[in-house]
N, C-alpha and C positions, 0 to 999 in steps of 0.2 A: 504494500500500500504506500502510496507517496500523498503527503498531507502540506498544502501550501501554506501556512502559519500568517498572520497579517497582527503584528503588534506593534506599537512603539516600545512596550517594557520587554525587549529581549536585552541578551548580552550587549555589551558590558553598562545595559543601560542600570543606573544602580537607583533601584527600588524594589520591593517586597513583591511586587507583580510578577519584575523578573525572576525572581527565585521560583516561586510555583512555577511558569511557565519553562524553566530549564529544567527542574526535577521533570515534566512532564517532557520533556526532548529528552532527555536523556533515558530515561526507564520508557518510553515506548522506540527509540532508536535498537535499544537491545533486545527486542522483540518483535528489528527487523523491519521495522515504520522507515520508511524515506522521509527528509522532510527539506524543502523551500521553505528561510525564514524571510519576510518581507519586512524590512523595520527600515533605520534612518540613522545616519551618521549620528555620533554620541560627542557632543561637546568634552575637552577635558574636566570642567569642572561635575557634570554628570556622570562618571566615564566610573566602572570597579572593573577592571580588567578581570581579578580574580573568578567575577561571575565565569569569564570565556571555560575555567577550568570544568564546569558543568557541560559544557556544550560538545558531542563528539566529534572528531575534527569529519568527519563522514558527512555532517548537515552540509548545505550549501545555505549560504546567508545574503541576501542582494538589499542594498541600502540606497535610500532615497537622499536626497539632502538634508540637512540638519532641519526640524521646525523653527520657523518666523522664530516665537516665543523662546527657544531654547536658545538662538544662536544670539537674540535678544541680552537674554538675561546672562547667557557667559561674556559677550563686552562686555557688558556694563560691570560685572563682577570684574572681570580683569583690570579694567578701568578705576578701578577703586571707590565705583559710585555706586554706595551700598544703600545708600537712601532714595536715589534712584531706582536701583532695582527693587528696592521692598515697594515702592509704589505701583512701579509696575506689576511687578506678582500680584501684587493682594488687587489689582482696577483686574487685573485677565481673568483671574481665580474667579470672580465675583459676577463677569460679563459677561466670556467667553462660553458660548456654547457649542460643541457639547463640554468641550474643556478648552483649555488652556490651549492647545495644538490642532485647532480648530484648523480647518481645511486642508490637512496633510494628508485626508482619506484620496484627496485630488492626484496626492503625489504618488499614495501606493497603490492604486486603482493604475495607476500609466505604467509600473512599474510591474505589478503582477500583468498585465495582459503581455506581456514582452517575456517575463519565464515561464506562462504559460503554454502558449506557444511554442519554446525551447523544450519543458518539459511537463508533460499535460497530468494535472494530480487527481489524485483520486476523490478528493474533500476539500473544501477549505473549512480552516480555523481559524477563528480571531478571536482575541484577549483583551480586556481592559490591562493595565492602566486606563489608558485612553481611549476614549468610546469613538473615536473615530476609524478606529480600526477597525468596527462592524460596521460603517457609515459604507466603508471600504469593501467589506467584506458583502454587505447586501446587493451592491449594484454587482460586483464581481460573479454573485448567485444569477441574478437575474442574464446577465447577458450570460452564462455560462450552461445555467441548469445543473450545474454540480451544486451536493448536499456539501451545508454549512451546518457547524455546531461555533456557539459562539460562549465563549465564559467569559462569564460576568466578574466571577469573585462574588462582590457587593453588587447591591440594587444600584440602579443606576438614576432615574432621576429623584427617586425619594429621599439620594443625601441631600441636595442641593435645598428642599424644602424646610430641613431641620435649620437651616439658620434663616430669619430674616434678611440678612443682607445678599442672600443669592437667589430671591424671589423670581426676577427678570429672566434667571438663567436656568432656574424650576421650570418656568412654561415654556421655554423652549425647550428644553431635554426631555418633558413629558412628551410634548407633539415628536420629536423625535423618535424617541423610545416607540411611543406607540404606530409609526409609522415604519418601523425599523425590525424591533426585535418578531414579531408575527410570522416574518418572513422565513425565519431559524428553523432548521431540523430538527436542533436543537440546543435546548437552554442549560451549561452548566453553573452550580452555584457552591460554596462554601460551609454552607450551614441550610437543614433543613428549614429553619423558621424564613429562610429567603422563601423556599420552595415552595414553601406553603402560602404565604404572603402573595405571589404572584400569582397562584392560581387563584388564589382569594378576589384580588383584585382583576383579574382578568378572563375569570372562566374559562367558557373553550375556546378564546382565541391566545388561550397562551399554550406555545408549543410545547412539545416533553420535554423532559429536566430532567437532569441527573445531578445528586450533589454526590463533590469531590472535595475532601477538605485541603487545608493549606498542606499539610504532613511534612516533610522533613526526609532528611539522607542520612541513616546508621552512619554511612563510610565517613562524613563529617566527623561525627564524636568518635570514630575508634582509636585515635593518635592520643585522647586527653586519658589515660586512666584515670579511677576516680580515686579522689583522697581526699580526707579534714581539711576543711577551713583552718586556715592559721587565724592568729591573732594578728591586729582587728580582722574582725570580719569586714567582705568586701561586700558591699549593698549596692548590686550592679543595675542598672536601668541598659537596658541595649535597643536601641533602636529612635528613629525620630519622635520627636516628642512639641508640642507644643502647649501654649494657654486656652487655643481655642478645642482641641482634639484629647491629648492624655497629658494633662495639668501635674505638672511635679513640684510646684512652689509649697501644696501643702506637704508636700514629704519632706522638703527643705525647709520649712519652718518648725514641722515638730522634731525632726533631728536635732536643731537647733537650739528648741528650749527642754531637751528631754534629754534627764540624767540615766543613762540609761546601762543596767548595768551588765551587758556584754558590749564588748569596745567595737565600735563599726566606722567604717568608712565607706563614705558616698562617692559611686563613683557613675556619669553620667555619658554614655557611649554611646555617640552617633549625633547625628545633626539634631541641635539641641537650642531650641528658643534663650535670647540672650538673655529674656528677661527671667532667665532660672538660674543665670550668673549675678545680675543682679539683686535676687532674693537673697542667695545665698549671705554676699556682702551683708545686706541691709537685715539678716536677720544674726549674723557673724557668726556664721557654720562655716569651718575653715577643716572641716574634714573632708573636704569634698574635692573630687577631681573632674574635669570635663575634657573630655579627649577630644572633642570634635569628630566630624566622621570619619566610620572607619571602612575596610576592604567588607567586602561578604566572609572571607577567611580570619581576618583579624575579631570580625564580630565574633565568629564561633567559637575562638581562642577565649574572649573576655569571658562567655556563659559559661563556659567548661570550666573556665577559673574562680567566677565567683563564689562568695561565699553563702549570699542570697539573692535571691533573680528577684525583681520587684515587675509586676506585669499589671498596668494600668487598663482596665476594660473600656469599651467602648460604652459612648450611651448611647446603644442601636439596638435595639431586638433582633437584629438580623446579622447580625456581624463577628466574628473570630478572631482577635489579633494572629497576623501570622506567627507571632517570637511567639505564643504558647506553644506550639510544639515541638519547636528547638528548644524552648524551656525544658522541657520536658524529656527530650531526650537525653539531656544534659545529665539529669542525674541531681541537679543541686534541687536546695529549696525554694520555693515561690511561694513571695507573697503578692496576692492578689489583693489589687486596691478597684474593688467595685465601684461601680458610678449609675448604677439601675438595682431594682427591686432582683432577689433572686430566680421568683418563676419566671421573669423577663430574658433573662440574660444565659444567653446561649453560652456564654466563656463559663461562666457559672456552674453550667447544667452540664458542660465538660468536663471541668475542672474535680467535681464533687466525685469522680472515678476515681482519683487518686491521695493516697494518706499523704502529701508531703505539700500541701498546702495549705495556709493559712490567709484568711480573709481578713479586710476593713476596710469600712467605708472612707472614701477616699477625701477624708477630711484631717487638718490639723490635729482636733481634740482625740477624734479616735484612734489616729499615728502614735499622740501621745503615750494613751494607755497602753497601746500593743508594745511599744518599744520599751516602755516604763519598765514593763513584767516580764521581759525577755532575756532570761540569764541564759547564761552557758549549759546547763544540765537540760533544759528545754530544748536550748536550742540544740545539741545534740541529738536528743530524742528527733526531733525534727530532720537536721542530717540523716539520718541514720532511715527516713520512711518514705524518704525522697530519692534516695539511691538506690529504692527499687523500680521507680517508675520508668525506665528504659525499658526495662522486659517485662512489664504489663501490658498483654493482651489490648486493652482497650486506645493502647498507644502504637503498638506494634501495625496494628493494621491500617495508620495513617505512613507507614515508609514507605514512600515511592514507589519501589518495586513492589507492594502491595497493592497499592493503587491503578498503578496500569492496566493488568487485567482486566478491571471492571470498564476503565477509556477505552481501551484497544477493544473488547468487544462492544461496546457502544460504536464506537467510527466502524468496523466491521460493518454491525447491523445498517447505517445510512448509506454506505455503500452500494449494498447490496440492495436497498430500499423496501429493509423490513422496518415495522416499528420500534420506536424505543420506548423501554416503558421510563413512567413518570414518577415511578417510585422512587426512594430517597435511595 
C-alpha cells in the first residue's frame, strides 16, 4: 500500500503533532506501508532535527515552501523584534482561519498532483497540526476519487469557541469544518469523548471514526534505566506551557511560599511563557530552572531523569495531553494538576488506571497542602508505584507498534472500499 501523507507537522517540524504522526510513519513503514510525505520547508527556529530520527530513510518527503506566517515570524525573530512578533502571532492566532498557515493547502494541493502522477497512492492522509492540510486533502479526494482518512487529534472548530477573543475565527472554521470534514472516509480522533461528541453533534452526516490515542515508543525509554530520585528532587514540567493553555504561575507560587519538607527543585523544559520567569522573580523561588526549548531526544532524557513529572490537564472534555504517555512510560511519578470536574476529564479517567499518581487542583492553596505533606517516606512509596507503570497492560497497548495494527487495517478496509466501523 502506498499512502500520500498531507501535513505541515511532519519532521523536523517541532510540535507534539509531529511526534504522533512519525510514530505512525514509522510503525506502519515496518508493516511495509509506502509513504509520500507532502509538508513545507521548516524554518530554523521551528526546525528539531532529532524528530528526522523517527522517520525511515525509505519515506520519500516533497516540500513546498516555507508558510507566509512561519517564514514571517522567523525574520522577525532573527531580527531581534520580539515584540513585533508576539503581535503578530497573537492578530494570526486570533484571525487566521483555519489557522495561522492559512492558504498553504494552495501550495500542497500543486505539489501532491505532480507526485501523484510520479507515483499514484493508494489513500490519502492528512493530519492537523494545521487544518489546512484537509483543506488540501479534500479537493485532492475530489478530483482524484481516492479514499481519504483525515486525523484530527482534537476537535477542530470547537477550540477556537472556548475563548472569546477567537469568535470571528469560530465561524469560519465551523463553515469550514462542516463543508470539509463530511467528505472523509474517514475520521481519526484521540480520545473517545471526541468520538462521541461529533457524532452527537453531527448524526449521520459524520463519517466513521476510529480513535487512536497519542501513545509513545518503548525504544525511546530503553537507554534511561530506572533508579531513585536523588536529592532535591527534580519537579520536571516538559513541554510548552503557557497562561492562557497549562498555567504554571500557581505551581510557582506555592513552591515559593511552601516549606516543604522533601527538598525539590523546579525545573521548566521547553518553550515556556516569560511570564512564569517573571513569577518566579516576583514570588522569589530561586529553585527553579528554565531550559528553554529542547530537541524531541533531549525532552525524553529530562522525563526519564526526573524526579516528578508535573502534567497540567486540559480544560477540554475532549482532549489528552500528548507528554501523558511518555509520562508514563517513563516510569517516574506524576503529578496531575487538574483544571475540570473529574467525570469531565478524559486525562483523569486515564490517568485513575495507574497507582503512581497523584492529583490537585490546579490552584496555589491546594499546591500548598500537597507539597506541605510531602516527605521522603511518601514520596518513596510513590516512587516505588510508578515504576510499574511501563509494563501495565493498560499503557502497553498505547506503543506504536500496538497501535498500527488497528491503522493499517482500517486504510486496508478504504482501500478496498469496505466499511469502517465507528467504534472506538
Amino acid at each position: 500500500m502506498r499512502v500520500l501523507m498531507i501535513s505541515l507537522s511532519l519532521p523536523p517540524y517541532a510540535e507534539s503533532q509531529t511526534i504522533r504522526s512519525a510514530y505512525w510513519i514509522e510503525a506502519l513503514a515496518q508493516q511495509g506501508v509506502e509513504f509520500d510525505l507532502i509538508t513545507a520547508e521548516v524554518p530554523p527556529s521551528a526546525s528539531d532535527e532529532t524528530l528526522c530520527e523517527l522517520v525511515p530513510p525509505t519515506v520519500r518527503v516533497w516540500r513546498t515552501p516555507t508558510p507566509t506566517y512561519d517564514r514571517t515570524m522567523d525574520r522577525l525573530k532573527r531580527q531581534g523584534k520580539r515584540w513585533q512578533a508576539y503581535l503578530y502571532g497573537n492578530l494570526a492566532y486570533r484571525v487566521y482561519a483555519p489557522d495561522v498557515r492559512r492558504g498553504w493547502q494552495r501550495d500542497a494541493l500543486q505539489l501532491a498532483r505532480t507526485v501523484i502522477r510520479e507515483c499514484p497512492p493508494d489513500l490519502i492522509l492528512s493530519a492537523s497540526g494545521s487544518c489546512t492540510a484537509h483543506l488540501a486533502a479534500v479537493a485532492l479526494k475530489h478530483e482524484t476519487g481516492l479514499p481519504w482518512a483525515a486525523d484530527l487529534g482534537d476537535p477542530w472548530a470547537w477550540v477556537d469557541w472556548q475563548h472569546k477573543d477567537t469568535w470571528l475565527k469560530a465561524i469560519q472554521n465551523t463553515w469550514l469544518e462542516r463543508r470539509t470534514l463530511p467528505n472523509a472516509d474517514l475520521l481519526i480522533w484521540t480520545t473517545e469523548a471526541t468520538q462521541r461528541a461529533y457524532q452527537q453533534w453531527w448524526g449521520v452526516s459524520v463519517p466513521p471514526s476510529l480513535v487512536i490515542p497519542y501513545g509513545y515508543r518503548h525504544a525511546d525509554f530503553a537507554p534511561y534505566a530506572w533508579t531513585p530520585a536523588t536529592m532535591p528532587v527534580r519537579l520536571s514540567y516538559v513541554g510548552a506551557a503557557s497562561r492562557r493553555a497549562r498555567n504554571l504561575i500557581p505551581l510557582i507560587e506555592a513552591l515559593a511560599k511552601t516549606h516543604c519538607p522533601l527538598p525539590l527543585h523546579l525545573q521548566i523544559v521547553g518553550d515556556a511563557s516569560a511570564h512564569f520567569q517573571a513569577a518566579a522573580q516576583q514570588h522569589g523561588l530561586s529553585a527553579v530552572e528554565f531550559t528553554g526549548r529542547v530537541s524531541y531526544r533531549d525532552s525524553i532524557r529530562h522525563i526519564s531523569q526526573a524526579g516528578i513529572l508535573i502534567l497540567v490537564g486540559n480544560k477540554s472534555p475532549y482532549q489528552i495531553p500528548g507528554k501523558t504517555f511518555l509520562y508514563l512510560a517513563s516510569g517516574r511519578p506524576i503529578l496531575y494538576l487538574y483544571q475540570m470536574a473529574e467525570h469531565d476529564d478524559p486525562t483523569w479517567q486515564f490517568l485513575r488506571q495507574f497507582a503512581g499518581i497523584r492529583y490537585a487542583p490546579n490552584t496555589p492553596s491546594a499546591l500548598h497542602k500537597f507539597f506541605a505533606q510531602l516527605t521522603e517516606e511518601a514520596f518513596r512509596a510513590w516512587e516505588q508505584q510508578a515504576r510499574e507503570h511501563p509494563t501495565k497492560p493498560e499503557l502497553t497497548h498505547c506503543e506504536q507498534s500496538a497501535l498500527a495494527p488497528r491503522l493499517l487495517e482500517a486504510f486496508y478496509r478504504l482501500v478496498r472500499k469496505e466499511p469502517c466501523s465507528s467504534s472506538a
